[in-house]
GUNU-308970 format. One record per residue (C-alpha): residue number from 1; residue in one letter; y, x, z. Coordinates in steps of 0.02 Angstrom, whole numbers, plus 50000, padded with zeros to 5 digits. Example, Ala and Ser with C-alpha at 12.3 -4.5 7.8 and 13.67 -1.06 7.14 Angstrom:
% GUNU-308970
[1,"A",[49775,50615,50390]] [2,"S",[49947,50684,50357]] 
END
This chain:
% GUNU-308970
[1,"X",[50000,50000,50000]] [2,"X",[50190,50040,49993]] [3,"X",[50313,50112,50123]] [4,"X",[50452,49963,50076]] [5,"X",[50565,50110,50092]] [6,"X",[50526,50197,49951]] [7,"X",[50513,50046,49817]] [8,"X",[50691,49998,49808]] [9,"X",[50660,49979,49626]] [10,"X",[50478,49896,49637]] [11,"X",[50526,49704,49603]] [12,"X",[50636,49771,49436]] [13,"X",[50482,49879,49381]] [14,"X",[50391,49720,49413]] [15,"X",[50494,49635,49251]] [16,"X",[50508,49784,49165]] [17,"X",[50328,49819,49145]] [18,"X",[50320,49659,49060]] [19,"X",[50456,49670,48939]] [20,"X",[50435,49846,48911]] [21,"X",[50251,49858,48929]] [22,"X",[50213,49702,48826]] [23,"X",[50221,49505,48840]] [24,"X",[50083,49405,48835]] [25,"X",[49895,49368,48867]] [26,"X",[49741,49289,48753]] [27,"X",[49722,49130,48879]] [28,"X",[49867,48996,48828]] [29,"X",[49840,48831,48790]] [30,"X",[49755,48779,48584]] [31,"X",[49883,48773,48491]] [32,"X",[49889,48816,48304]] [33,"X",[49881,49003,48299]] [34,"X",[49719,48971,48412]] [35,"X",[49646,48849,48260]] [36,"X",[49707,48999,48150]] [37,"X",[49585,49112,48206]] [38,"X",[49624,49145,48397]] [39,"X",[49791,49252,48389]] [40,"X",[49912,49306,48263]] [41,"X",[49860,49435,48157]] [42,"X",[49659,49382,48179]] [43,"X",[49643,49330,47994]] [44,"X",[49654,49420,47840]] [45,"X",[49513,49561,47826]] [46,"X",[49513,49726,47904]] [47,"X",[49643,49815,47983]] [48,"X",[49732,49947,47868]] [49,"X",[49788,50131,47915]] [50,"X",[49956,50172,47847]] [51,"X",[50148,50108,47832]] [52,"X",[50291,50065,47952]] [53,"X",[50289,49956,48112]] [54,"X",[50425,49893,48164]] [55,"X",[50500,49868,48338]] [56,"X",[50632,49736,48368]] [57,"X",[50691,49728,48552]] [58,"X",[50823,49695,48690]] [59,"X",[50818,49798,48802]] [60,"X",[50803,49995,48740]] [61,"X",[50664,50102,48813]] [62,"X",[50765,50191,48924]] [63,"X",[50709,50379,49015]] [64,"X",[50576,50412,48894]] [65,"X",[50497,50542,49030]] [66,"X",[50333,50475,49076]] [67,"X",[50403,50555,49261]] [68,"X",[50538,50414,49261]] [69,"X",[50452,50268,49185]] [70,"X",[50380,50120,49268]] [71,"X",[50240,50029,49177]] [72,"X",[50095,49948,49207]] [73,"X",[49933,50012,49126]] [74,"X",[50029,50163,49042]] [75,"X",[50156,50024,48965]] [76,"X",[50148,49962,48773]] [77,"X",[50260,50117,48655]] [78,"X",[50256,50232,48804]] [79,"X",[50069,50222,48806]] [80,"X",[50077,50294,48604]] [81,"X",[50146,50451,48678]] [82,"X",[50098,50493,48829]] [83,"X",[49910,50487,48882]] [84,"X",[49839,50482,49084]] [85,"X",[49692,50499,49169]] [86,"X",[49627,50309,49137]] [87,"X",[49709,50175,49016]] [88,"X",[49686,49990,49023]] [89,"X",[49550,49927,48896]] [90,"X",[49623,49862,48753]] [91,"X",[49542,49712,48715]] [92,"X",[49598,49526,48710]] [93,"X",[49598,49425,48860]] [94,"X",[49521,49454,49035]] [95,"X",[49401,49593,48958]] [96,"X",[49582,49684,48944]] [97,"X",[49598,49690,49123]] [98,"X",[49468,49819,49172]] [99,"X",[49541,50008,49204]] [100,"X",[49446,50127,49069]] [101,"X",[49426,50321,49062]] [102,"X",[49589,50399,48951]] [103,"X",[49601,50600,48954]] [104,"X",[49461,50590,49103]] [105,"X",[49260,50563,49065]] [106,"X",[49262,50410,49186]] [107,"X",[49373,50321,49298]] [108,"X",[49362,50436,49440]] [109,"X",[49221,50485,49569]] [110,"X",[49271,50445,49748]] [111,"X",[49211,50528,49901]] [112,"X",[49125,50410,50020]] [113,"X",[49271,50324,50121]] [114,"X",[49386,50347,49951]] [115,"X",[49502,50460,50014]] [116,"X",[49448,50591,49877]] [117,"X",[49454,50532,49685]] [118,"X",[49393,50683,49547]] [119,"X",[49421,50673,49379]] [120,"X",[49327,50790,49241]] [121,"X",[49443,50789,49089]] [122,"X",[49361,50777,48906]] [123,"X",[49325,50904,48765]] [124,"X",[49439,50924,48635]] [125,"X",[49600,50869,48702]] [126,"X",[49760,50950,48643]] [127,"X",[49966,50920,48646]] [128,"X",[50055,50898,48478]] [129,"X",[50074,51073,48442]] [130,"X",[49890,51102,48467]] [131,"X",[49885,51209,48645]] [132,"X",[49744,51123,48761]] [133,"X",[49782,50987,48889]] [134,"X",[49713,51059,49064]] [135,"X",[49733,50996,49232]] [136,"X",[49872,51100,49281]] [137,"X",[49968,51006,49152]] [138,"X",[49907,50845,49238]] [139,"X",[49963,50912,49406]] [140,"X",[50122,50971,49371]] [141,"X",[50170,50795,49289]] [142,"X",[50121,50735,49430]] [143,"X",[50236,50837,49538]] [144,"X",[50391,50847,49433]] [145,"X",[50393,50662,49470]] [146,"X",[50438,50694,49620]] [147,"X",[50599,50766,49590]] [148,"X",[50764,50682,49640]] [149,"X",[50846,50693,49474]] [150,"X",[50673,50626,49386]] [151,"X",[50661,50469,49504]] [152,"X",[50623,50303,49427]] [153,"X",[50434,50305,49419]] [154,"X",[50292,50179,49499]] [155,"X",[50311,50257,49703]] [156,"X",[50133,50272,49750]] [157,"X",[50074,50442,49766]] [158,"X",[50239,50485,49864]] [159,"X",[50127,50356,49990]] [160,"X",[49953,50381,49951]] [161,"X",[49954,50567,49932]] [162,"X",[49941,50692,50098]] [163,"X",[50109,50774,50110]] [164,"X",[50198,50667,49983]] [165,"X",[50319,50579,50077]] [166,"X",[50407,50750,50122]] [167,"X",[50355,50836,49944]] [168,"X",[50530,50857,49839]] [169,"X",[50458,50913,49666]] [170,"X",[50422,51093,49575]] [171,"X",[50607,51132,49551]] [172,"X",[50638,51153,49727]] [173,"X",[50463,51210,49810]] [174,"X",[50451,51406,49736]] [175,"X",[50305,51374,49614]] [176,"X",[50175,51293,49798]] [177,"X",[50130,51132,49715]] [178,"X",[50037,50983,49825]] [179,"X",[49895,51048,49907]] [180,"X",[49850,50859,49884]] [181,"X",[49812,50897,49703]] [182,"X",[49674,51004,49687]] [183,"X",[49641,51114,49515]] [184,"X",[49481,51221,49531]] [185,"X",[49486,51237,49343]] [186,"X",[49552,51206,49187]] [187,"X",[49485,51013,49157]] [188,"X",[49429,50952,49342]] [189,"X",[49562,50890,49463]] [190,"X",[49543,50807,49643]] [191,"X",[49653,50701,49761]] [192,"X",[49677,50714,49933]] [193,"X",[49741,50531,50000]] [194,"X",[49821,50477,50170]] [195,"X",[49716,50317,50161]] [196,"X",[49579,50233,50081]] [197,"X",[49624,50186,49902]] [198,"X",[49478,50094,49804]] [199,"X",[49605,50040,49667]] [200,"X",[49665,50239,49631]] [201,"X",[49603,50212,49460]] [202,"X",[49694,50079,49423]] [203,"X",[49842,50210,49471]] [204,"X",[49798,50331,49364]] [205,"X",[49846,50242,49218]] [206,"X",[50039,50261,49278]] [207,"X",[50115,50389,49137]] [208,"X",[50150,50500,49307]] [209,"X",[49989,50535,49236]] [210,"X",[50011,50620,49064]] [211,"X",[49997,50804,49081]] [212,"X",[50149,50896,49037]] [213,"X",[50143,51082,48997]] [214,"X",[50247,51167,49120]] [215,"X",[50342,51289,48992]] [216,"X",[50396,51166,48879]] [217,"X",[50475,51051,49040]] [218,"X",[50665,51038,48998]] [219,"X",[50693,50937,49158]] [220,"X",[50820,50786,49140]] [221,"X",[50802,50830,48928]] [222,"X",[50640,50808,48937]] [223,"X",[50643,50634,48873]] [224,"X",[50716,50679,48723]] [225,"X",[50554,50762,48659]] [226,"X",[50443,50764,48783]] [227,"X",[50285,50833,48723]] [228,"X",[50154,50709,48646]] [229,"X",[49965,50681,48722]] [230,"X",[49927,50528,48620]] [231,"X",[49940,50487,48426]] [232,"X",[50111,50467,48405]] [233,"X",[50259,50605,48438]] [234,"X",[50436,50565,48459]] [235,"X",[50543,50633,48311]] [236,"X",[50699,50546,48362]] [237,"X",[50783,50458,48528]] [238,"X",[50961,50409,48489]] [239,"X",[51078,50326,48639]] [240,"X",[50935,50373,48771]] [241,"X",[50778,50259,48684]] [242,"X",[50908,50111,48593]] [243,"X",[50818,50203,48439]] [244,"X",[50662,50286,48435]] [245,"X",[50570,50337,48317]] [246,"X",[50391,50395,48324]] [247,"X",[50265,50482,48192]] [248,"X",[50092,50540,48195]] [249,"X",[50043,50671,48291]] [250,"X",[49921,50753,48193]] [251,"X",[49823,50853,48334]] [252,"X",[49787,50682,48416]] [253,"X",[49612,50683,48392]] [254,"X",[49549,50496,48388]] [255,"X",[49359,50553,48443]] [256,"X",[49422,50581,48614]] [257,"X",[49518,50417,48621]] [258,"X",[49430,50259,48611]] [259,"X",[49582,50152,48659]] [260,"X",[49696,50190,48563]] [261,"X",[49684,50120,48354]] [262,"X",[49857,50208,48273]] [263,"X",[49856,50114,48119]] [264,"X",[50022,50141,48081]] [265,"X",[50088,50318,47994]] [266,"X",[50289,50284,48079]] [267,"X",[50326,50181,48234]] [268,"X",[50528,50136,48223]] [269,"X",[50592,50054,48370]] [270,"X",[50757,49960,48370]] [271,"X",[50841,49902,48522]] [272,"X",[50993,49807,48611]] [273,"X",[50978,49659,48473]] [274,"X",[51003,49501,48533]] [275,"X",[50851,49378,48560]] [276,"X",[50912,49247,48447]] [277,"X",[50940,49381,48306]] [278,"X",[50770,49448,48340]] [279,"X",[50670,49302,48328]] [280,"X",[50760,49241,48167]] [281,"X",[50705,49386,48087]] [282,"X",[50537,49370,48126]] [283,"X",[50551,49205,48072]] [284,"X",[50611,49242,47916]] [285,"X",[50499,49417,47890]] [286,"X",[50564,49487,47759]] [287,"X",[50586,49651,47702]] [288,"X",[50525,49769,47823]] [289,"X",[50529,49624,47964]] [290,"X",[50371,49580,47897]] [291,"X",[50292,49705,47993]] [292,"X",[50380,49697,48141]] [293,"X",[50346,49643,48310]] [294,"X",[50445,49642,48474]] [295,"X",[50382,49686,48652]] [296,"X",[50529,49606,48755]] [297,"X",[50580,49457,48676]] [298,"X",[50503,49273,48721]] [299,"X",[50523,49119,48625]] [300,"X",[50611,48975,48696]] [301,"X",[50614,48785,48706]] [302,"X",[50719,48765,48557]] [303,"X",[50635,48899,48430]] [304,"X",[50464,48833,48490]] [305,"X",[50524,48673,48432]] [306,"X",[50594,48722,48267]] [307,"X",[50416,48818,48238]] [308,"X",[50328,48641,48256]] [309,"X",[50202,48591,48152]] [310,"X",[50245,48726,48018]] [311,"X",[50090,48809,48031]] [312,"X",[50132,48972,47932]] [313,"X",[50231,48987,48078]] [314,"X",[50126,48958,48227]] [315,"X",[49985,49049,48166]] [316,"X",[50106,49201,48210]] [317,"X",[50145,49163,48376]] [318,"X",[50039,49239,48510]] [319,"X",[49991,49168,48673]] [320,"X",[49989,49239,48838]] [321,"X",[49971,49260,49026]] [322,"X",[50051,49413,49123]] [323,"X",[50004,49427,49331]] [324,"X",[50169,49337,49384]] [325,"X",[50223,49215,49505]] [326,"X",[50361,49115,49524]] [327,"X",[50408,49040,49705]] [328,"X",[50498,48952,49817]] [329,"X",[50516,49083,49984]] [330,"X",[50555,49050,50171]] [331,"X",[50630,49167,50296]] [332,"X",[50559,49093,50456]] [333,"X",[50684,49219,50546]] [334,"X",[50827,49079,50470]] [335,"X",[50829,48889,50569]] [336,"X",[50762,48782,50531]] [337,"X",[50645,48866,50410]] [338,"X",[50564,48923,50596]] [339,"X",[50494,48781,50603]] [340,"X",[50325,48748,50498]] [341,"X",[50340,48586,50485]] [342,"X",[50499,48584,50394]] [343,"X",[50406,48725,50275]] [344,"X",[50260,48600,50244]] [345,"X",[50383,48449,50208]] [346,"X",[50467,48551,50067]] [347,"X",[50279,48610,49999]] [348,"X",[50264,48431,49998]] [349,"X",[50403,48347,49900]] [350,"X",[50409,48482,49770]] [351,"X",[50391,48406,49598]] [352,"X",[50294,48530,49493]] [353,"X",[50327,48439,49349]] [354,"X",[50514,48425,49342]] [355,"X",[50522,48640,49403]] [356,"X",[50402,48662,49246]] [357,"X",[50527,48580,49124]] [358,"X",[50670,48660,49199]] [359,"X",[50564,48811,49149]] [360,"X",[50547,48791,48971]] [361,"X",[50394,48660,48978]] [362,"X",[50237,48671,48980]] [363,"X",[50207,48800,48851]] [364,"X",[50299,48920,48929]] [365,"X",[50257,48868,49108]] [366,"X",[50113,48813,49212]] [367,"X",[50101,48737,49390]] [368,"X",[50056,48869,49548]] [369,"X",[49978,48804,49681]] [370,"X",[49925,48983,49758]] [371,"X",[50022,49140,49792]] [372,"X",[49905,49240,49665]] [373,"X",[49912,49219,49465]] [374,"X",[49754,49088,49404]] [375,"X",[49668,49259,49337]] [376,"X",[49479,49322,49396]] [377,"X",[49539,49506,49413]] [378,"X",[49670,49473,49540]] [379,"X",[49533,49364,49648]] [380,"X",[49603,49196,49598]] [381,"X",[49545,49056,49734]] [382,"X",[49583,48903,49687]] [383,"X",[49688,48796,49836]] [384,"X",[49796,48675,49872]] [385,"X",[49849,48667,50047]] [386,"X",[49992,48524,50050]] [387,"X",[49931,48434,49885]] [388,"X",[50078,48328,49829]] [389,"X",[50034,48293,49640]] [390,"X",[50107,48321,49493]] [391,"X",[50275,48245,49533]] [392,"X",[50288,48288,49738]] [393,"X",[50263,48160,49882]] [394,"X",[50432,48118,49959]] [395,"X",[50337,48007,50095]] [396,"X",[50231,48136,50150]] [397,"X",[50353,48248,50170]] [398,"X",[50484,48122,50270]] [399,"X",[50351,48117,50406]] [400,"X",[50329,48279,50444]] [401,"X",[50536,48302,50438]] [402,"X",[50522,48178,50596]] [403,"X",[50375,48247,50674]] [404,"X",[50484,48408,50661]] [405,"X",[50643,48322,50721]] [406,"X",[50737,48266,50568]] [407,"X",[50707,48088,50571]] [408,"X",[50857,48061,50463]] [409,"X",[50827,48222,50343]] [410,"X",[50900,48392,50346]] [411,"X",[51022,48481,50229]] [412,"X",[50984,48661,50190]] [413,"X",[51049,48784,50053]] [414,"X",[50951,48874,49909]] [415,"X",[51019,49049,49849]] [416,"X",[50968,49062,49683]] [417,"X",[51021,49175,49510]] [418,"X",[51153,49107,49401]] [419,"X",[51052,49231,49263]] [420,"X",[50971,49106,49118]] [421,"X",[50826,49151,49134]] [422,"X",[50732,48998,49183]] [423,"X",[50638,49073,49335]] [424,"X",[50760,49096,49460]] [425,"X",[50897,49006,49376]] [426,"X",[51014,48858,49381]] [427,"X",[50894,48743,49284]] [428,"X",[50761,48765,49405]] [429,"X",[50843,48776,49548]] [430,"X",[50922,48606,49507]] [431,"X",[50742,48533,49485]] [432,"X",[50696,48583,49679]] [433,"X",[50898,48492,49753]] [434,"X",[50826,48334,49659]] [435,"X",[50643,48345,49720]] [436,"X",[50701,48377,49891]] [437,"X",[50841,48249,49876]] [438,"X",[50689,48100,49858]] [439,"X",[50631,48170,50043]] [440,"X",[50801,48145,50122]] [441,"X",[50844,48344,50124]] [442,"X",[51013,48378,50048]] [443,"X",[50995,48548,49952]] [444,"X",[51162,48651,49945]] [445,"X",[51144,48775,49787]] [446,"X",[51191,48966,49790]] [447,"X",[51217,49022,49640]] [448,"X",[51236,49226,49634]] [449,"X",[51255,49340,49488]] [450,"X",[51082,49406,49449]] [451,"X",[51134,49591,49537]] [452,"X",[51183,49516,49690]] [453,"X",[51069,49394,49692]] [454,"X",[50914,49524,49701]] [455,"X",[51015,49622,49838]] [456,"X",[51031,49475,49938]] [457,"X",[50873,49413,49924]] [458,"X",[50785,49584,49986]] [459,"X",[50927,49623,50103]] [460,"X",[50814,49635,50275]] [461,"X",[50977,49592,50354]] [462,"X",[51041,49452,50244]] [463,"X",[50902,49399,50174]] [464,"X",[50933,49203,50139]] [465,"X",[50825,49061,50223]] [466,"X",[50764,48978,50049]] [467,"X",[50764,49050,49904]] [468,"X",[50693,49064,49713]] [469,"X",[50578,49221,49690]] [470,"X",[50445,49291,49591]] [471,"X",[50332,49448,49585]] [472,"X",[50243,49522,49476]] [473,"X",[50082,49641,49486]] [474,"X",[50078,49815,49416]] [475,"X",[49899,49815,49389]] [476,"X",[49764,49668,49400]] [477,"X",[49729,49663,49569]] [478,"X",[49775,49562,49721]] [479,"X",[49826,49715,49791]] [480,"X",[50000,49741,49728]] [481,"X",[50031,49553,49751]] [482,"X",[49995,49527,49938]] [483,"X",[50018,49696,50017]] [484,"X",[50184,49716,49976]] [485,"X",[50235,49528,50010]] [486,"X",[50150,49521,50171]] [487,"X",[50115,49677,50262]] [488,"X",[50195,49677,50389]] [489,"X",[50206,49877,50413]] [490,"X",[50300,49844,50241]] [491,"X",[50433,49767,50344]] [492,"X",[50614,49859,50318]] [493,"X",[50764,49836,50418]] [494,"X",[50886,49916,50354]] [495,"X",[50849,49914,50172]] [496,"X",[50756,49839,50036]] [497,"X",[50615,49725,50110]] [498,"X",[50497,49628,49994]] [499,"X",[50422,49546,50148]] [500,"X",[50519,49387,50130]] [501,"X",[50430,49313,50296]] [502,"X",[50449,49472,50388]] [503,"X",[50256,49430,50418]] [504,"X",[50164,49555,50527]] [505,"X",[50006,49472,50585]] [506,"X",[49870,49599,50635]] [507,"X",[49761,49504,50572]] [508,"X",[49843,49493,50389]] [509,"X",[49867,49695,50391]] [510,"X",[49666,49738,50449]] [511,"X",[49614,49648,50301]] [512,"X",[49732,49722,50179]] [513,"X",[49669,49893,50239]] [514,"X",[49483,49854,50234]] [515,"X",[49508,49787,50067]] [516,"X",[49585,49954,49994]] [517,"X",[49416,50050,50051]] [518,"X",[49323,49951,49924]] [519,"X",[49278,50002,49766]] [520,"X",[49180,49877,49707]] [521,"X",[49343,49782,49627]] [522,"X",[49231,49651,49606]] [523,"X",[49216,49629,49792]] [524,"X",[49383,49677,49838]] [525,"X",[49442,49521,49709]] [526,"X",[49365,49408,49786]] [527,"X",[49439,49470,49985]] [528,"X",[49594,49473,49898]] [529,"X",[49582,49272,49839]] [530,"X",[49514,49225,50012]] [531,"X",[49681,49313,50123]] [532,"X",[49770,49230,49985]] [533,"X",[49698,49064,50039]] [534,"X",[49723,49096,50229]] [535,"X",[49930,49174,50201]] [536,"X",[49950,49000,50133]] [537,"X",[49913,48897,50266]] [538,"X",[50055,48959,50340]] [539,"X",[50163,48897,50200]] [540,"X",[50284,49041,50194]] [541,"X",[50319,48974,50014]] [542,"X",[50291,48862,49902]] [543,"X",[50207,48929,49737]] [544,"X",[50281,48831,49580]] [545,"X",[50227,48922,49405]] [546,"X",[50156,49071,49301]] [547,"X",[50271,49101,49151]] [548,"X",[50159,49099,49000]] [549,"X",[50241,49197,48842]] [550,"X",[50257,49164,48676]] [551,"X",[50309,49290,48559]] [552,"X",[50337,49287,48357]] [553,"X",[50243,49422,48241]] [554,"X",[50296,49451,48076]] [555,"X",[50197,49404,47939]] [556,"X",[50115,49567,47890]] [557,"X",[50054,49622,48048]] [558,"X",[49860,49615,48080]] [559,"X",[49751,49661,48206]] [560,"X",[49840,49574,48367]] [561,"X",[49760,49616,48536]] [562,"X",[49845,49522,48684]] [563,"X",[49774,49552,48851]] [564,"X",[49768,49488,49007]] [565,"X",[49829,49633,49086]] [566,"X",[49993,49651,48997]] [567,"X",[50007,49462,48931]] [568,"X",[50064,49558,48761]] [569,"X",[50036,49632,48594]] [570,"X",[49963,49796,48619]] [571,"X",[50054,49900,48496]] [572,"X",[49924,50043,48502]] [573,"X",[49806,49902,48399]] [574,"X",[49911,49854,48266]] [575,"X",[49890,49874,48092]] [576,"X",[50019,49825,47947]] [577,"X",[50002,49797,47751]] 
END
């Protein structure tokens, strides 16, 4: 689990390895891209090698250092570059969630209590200039990631790692290294953990991962052309990632990847357009927009409904599911959301239908009744402690406001974003003040620009008493859902606190510990589903919807793999005419 203290920048991460890392998972609803053949891209004969793919996105892929970026799974274009120790598997749906060997033979031998994990790395392996990839390289990525002036990067093995929390990077220790990482040769390497950790493979797929040759580190210039693991090298980054450019790397040697397809000769990635512009020109596809894809831009309500029933269309839109949650949370510290009674009433007269429109409808939302996403790999138990329907029960939840003392309702205030982004925004926060209304509980609204808005909500100080949140997982697991949410040795007072409830039951905490000793995943999911189950009893928040993504392909791009780990087009499969 995570010292609070250092993941000020976890719940961002949390969004960005979504847009970044991809958008959306092989488990949405039949629609006519299903009757098509099951996903964009699944018709149309064999995948081709050759030509240009085309990026189109919003946001630009910012500190291309795989030191500074946060992804989960080794991220979507990052993952072209840089290679790690083990990779998700890139297949469609939930087969896409399981962790598979990269660089490394296997996912990682532990020692018996799985405070040790060894890697062996695999013949043949080389950088872009063709010099071997050993374990020193792997190690020294590793540590240059801790540097102050290389921050940015998933904060684990500052945690998990013996003598990382004190460990300040290669630039300032005089050429020691972590004794933590161990390097008897040139392709085995062994870590030394604080804890248990039966997800560390799962880890290793964070691009802290990819081995970086320690003469060729520039330090903050890295990113500009850092040196390439994978098939692709970067041959131009203009206004830090708004343009990249990528081409083959032709000492990637595809024998010793099994992930990773590289149809495409030239990857050119375009960013900072805006989301209307990009999805018309998928739309339209024409030109070289015809192979293009984005890997940060959703469809909405209104383009959805301009796609209707043109089927050339919808047979290019691709359906998915990332591990995210969007909720209502309680600070129990704040009256009279002390009182669980008042908690249960709200569970109770939320209508999940009117918080799903407000969030696009049901294609691009579906009702939550538990805390983790409805996936197998993250231990999904299916529960539904204060069932209220599909459209809330008012009269349920006016009792328990009298048993609790509000015979004549309650009025309470919900901080929410003002950002449209239809999970923590006006439109759905305007759904809860009129479900709530129906139950006699006048609902004040808080509107914040999105900045503040995050800094108030994880402000241990000022952290409001109801409030819209989400979270999402950087690997599928219930791990990274519920320890960080409710671990109580998580708990931060004076700084950024993700443990909304300020929950610290011993209880809660032993379980999350025995749970991280197991590595039978398998096991540990379904642990994970049942302390889901038992947190929510205590209704500490009120679970309304999983986004589900759609996203536009253009017309000449084949070979679409959308798992559930990344809920996106995996750019490493696509081919183009």
């Amino acid at each position: 689990m995570l010292r609070q203290s250092q993941i000020s920048r976890r719940v961002a991460a949390a969004a960005v390895s979504i847009v970044l890392a991809g958008g959306a998972a092989a488990c949405g609803p039949k629609d006519a891209a299903d009757q098509a053949g099951g996903r964009p891209g699944a018709t149309g004969g064999a995948p081709q090698q050759g030509g240009t793919l085309t990026v189109l996105n919003s946001e630009p892929q910012n500190d291309f250092d795989p030191a500074r970026l946060y992804t989960s799974g080794g991220g979507n274009i990052p993952s072209l570059v840089f290679r790690t120790l083990t990779t998700r598997n890139r297949e469609n749906g939930a087969a896409g969630t399981k962790v598979v060997p990269d660089l490394a033979t296997d996912t990682g031998k532990p020692n018996a209590d799985a405070t040790e994990w060894t890697y062996t790395l695999k013949d043949g392996l080389t950088y872009e200039d063709g010099s071997p990839i050993t374990t020193a390289d792997i190690k020294y990525g590793i540590e240059r990631s801790f540097a102050a002036e290389l921050s940015g990067g998933a904060p684990y093995l500052r945690d998990w790692l013996i003598g990382g929390e004190n460990y300040e990077g290669p630039y300032k220790d005089g050429g020691k290294g972590l004794d933590s990482i161990v390097v008897p040769d040139a392709k085995t390497i062994t870590f030394k953990l604080r804890k248990p950790e039966g997800e560390f493979p799962f880890v290793a797929t964070q691009t802290q991962f990819a081995p970086v040759p320690k003469a060729k580190d520039t330090g903050v210039k890295y990113e500009e052309h850092p040196v390439s693991s994978g098939p692709y090298k970067v041959v131009k980054n203009e206004n830090d990632g708004e343009h990249l450019t990528l081409e083959r790397n032709e000492h990637w040697d595809p024998k010793t990847d099994e992930e990773r397809k590289a149809y495409p000769d030239k990857i050119d990635v375009r960013s900072g357009l805006d989301a209307a512009v990009i999805n018309q020109r998928l739309t339209t596809s024409s030109g070289p927009d015809a192979a293009a894809v984005t890997t940060d831009t959703n469809l909405g309500p209104a383009e959805l409904a301009q796609i209707g029933d043109n089927r050339e269309l919808a047979a290019r839109v691709g359906t998915g599911h990332f591990g995210y949650t969007n909720y209502l949370a309680f600070n129990p510290k704040v009256a009279p959301f002390d009182n669980p009674k008042v908690r249960q009433a709200i569970s109770y007269a939320i209508n999940r239908t009117s918080v799903v429109n407000a969030a696009g409808g049901s294609a691009l939302a579906e009702p939550a009744t538990t805390f983790l996403p409805e996936q197998k790999a993250f231990g999904f138990t299916a529960y539904d402690h204060f069932p209220a329907g599909k459209a809330g029960d008012p009269a349920k939840a006016r009792e328990l406001l009298k048993e609790a003392g509000f015979p004549d309702g309650l009025s309470i205030t919900l901080t929410h974003s003002t950002a449209q982004n239809r999970q923590t925004s006006p439109e759905v926060a305007t759904a809860v003040q009129q479900a709530l209304a129906a139950a006699g509980i006048t609902v004040k609204l808080e509107g914040l620009e999105n900045n503040a808005f995050n800094e108030k909500r994880w402000d241990a100080k000022n952290t409001p008493g109801f409030f819209l949140s989400r979270w999402g997982a950087d690997w599928p697991s219930g791990g990274p859902f519920l320890a960080p949410i409710f671990d109580g040795r998580q708990i931060v007072t004076n700084g950024t606190n993700y443990n909304h409830a300020q929950l610290n039951d011993p209880a809660v905490n032993a379980e999350i510990d025995e749970i991280a000793k197991l590595t039978d995943l398998t096991e540990a999911g379904k642990r994970w589903g049942a302390l889901d189950k038992k947190i929510g009893e205590q209704a500490l928040d009120v679970p309304l919807f999983h986004p589900v993504y759609k996203r536009l392909v253009g017309k000449d791009v084949k070979n679409v793999v959308i798992s559930d780990w990344t809920g996106v087009l995996d750019i490493s499969q696509v081919s183009v005419k």
